[in-house]
ChimeraX commands (.cxc) that place a marker at each C-alpha (Angstrom):
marker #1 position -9.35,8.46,13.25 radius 0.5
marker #1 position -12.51,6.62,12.23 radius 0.5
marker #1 position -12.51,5.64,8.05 radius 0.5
marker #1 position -15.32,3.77,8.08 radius 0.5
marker #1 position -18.61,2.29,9.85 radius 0.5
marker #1 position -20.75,-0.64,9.04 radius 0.5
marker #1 position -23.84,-2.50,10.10 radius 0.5
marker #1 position -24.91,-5.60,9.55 radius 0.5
marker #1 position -28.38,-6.14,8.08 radius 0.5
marker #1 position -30.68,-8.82,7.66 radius 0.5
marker #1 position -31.85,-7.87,4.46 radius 0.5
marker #1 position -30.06,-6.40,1.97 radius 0.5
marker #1 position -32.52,-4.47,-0.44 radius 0.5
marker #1 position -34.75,-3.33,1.90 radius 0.5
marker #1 position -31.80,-1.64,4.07 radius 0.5
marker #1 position -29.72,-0.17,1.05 radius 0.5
marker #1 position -33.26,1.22,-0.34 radius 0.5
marker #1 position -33.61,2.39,3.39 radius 0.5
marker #1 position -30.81,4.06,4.32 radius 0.5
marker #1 position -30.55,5.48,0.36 radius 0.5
marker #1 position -33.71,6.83,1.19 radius 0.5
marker #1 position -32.58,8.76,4.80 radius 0.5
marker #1 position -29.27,9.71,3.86 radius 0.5
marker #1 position -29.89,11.74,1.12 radius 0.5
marker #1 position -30.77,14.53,2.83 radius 0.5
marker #1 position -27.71,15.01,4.85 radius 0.5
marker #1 position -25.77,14.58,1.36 radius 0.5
marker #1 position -24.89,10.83,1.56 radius 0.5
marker #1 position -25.75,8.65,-1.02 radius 0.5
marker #1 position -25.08,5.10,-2.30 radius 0.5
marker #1 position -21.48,5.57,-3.61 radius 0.5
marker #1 position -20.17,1.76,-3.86 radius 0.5
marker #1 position -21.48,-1.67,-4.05 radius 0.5
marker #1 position -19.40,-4.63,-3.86 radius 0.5
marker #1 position -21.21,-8.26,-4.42 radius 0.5
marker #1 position -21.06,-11.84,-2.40 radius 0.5
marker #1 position -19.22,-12.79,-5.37 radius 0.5
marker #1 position -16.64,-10.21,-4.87 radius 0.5
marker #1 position -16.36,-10.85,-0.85 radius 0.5
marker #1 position -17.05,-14.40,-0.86 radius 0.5
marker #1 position -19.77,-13.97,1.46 radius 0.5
marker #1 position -22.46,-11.10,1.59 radius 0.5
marker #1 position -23.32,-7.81,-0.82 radius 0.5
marker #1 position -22.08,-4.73,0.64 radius 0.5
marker #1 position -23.08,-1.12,0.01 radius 0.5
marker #1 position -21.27,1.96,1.00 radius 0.5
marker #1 position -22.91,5.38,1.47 radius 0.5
marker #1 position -20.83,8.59,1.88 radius 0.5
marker #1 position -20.09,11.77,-0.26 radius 0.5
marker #1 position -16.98,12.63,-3.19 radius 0.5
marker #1 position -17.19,8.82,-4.04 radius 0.5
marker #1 position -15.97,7.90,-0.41 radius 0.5
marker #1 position -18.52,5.54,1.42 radius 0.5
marker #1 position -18.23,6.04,4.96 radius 0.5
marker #1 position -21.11,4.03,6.31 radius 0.5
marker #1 position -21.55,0.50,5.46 radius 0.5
marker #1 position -24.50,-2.05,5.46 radius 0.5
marker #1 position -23.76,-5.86,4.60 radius 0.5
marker #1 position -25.41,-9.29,4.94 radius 0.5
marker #1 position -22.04,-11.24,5.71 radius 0.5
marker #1 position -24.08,-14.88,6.81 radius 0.5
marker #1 position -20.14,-15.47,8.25 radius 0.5
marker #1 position -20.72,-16.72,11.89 radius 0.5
marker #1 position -17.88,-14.61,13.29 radius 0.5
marker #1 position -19.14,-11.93,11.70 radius 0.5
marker #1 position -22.14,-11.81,13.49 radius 0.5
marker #1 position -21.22,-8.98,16.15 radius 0.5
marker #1 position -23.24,-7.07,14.16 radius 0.5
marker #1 position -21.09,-3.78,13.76 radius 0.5
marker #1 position -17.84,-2.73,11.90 radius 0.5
marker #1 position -15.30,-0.03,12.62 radius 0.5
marker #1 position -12.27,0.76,10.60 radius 0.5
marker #1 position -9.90,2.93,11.84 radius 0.5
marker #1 position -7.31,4.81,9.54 radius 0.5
marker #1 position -3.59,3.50,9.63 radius 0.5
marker #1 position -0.87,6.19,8.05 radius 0.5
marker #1 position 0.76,2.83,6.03 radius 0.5
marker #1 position 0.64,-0.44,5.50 radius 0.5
marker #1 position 2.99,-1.49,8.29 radius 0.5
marker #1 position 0.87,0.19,10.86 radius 0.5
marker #1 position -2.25,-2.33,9.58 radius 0.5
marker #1 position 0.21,-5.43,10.14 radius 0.5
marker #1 position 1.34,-4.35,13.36 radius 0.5
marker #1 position -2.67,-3.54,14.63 radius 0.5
marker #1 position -3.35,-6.57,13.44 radius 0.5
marker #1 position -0.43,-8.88,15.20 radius 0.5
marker #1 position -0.97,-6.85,18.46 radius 0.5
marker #1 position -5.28,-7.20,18.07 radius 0.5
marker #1 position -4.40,-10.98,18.01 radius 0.5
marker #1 position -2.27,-11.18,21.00 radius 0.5
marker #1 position -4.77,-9.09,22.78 radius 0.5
marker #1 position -7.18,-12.22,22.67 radius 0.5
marker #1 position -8.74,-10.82,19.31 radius 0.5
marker #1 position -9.74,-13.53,16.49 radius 0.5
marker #1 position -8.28,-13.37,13.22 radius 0.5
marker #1 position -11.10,-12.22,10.28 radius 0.5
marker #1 position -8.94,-11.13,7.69 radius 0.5
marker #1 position -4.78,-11.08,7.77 radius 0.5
marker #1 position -3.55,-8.13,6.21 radius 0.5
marker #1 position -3.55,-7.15,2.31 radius 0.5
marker #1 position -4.81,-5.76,-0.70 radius 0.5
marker #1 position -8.83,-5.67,-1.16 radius 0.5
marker #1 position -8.90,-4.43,-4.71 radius 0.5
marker #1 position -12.41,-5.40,-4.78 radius 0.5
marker #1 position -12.61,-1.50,-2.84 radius 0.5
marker #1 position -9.97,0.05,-4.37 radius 0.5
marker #1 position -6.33,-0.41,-5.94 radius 0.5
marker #1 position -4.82,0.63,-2.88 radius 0.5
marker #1 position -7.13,-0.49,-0.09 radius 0.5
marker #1 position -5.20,-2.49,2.28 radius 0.5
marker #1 position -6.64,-3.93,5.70 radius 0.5
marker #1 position -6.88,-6.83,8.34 radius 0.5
marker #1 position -9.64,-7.39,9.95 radius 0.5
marker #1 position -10.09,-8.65,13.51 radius 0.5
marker #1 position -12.82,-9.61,15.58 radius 0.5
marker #1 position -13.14,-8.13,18.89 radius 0.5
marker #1 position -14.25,-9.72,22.26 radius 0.5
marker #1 position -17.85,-9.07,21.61 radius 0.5
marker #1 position -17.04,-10.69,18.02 radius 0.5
marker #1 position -17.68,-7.10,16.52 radius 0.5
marker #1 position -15.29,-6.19,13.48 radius 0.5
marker #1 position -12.49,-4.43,13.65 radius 0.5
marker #1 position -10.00,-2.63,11.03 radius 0.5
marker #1 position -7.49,-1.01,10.27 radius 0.5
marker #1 position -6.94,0.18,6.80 radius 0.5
marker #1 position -4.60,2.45,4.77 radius 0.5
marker #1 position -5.28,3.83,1.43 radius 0.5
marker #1 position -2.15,4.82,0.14 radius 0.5
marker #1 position 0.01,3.01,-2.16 radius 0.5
marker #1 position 3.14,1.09,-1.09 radius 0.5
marker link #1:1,2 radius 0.2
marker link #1:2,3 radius 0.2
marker link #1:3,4 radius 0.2
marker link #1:4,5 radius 0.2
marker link #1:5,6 radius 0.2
marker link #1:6,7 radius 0.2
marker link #1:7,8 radius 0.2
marker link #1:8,9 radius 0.2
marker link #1:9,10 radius 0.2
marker link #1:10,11 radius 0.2
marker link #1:11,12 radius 0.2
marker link #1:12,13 radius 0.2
marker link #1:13,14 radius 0.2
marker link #1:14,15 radius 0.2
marker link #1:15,16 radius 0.2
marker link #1:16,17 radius 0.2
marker link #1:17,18 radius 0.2
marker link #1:18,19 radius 0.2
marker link #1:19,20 radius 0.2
marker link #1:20,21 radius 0.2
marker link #1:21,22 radius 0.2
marker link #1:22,23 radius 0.2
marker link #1:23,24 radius 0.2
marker link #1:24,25 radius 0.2
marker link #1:25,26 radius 0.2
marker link #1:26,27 radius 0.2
marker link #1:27,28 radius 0.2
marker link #1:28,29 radius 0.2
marker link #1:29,30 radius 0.2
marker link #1:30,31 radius 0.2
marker link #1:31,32 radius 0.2
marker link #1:32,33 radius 0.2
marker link #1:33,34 radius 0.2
marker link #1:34,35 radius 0.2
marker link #1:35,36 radius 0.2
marker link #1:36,37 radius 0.2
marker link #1:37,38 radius 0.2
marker link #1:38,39 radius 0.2
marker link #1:39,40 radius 0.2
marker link #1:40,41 radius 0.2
marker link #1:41,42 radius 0.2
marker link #1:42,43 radius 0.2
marker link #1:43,44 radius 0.2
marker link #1:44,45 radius 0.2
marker link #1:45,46 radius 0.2
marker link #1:46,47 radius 0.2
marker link #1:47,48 radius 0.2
marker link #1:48,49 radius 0.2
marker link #1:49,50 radius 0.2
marker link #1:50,51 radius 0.2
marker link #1:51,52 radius 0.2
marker link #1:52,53 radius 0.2
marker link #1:53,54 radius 0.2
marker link #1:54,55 radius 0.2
marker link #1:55,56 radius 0.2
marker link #1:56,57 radius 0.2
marker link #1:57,58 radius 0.2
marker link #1:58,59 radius 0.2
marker link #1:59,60 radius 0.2
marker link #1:60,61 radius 0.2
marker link #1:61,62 radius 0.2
marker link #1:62,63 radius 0.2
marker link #1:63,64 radius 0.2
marker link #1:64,65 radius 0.2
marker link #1:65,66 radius 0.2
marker link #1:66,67 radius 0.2
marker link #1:67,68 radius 0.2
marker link #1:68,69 radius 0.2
marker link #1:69,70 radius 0.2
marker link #1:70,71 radius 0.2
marker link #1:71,72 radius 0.2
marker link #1:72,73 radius 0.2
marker link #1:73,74 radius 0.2
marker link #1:74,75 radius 0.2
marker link #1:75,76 radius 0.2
marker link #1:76,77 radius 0.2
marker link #1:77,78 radius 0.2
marker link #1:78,79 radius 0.2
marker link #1:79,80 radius 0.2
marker link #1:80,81 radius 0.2
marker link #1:81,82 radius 0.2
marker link #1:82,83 radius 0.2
marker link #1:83,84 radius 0.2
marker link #1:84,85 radius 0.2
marker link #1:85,86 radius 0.2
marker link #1:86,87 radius 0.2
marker link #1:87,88 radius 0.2
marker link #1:88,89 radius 0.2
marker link #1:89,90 radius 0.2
marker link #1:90,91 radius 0.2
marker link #1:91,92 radius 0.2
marker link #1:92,93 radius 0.2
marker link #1:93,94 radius 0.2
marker link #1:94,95 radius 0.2
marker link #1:95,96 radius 0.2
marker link #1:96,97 radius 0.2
marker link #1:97,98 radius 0.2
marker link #1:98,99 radius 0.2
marker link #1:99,100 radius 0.2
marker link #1:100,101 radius 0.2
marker link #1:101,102 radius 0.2
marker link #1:102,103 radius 0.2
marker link #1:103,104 radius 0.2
marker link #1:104,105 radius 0.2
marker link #1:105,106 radius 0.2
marker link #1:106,107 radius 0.2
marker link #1:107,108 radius 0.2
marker link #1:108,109 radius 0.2
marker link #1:109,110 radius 0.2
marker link #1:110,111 radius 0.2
marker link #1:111,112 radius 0.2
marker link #1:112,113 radius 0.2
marker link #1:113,114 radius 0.2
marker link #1:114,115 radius 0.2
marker link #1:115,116 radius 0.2
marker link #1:116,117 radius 0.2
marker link #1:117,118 radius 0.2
marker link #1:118,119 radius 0.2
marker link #1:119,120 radius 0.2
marker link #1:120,121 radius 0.2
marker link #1:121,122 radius 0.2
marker link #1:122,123 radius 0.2
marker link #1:123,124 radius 0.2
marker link #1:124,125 radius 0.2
marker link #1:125,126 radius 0.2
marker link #1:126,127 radius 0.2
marker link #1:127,128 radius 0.2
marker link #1:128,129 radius 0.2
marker link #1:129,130 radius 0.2
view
């Protein structure tokens, strides 16, 4: 299952007061932000509902990030993220993140990213503990 989507955006106020703007009436708001300090790159802002963002816009200036879109797909653990992410590499994918803890998210939030043929970013994440 999908956890989360994200866009890349060329500028990063305009968008977040944008889609803050749109959203709202179908119930989404801005529920996280998470700064270029925090990702060692670009701000990030997360829009969903119950304090889960679901949709994501971010101004990563990270060349391989430059596919412009982000899915992250929902693993059941943490061993499913490791094995996604070993298998995404021999598949020809590029490495954009090896597997472990973001706490910058959450506690729990554990991923590995991957960049896809296209150079699109891929996930898989799991939010339970251990």
């Amino acid at each position: 299952m999908i956890d989360h989507v994200g866009l890349l955006v060329s500028g990063y106020e305009r968008s977040r007061e944008f889609y803050r703007q749109v959203l709202a009436p179908l119930g989404i708001e801005l529920v996280m932000e998470i700064t270029a300090e925090q990702t060692g790159d670009g701000w990030h802002a997360g829009f969903g509902a119950h304090d889960k963002p679901v949709f994501w816009i971010d101004t990563s200036q990270h060349p391989r990030a430059m596919g412009g879109a982000h899915v992250a797909f929902t693993a059941p653990n943490r061993e499913v993220v490791r094995t996604f992410h070993r298998l995404a590499l021999d598949a020809g994918g590029t490495d954009n993140g090896a597997p472990g803890l973001r706490p910058h998210y959450h506690e729990h939030y554990y991923g590995a990213f991957v960049l896809d043929p296209d150079g699109h970013n891929i996930e898989a994440v799991c939010h339970a503990p251990e």
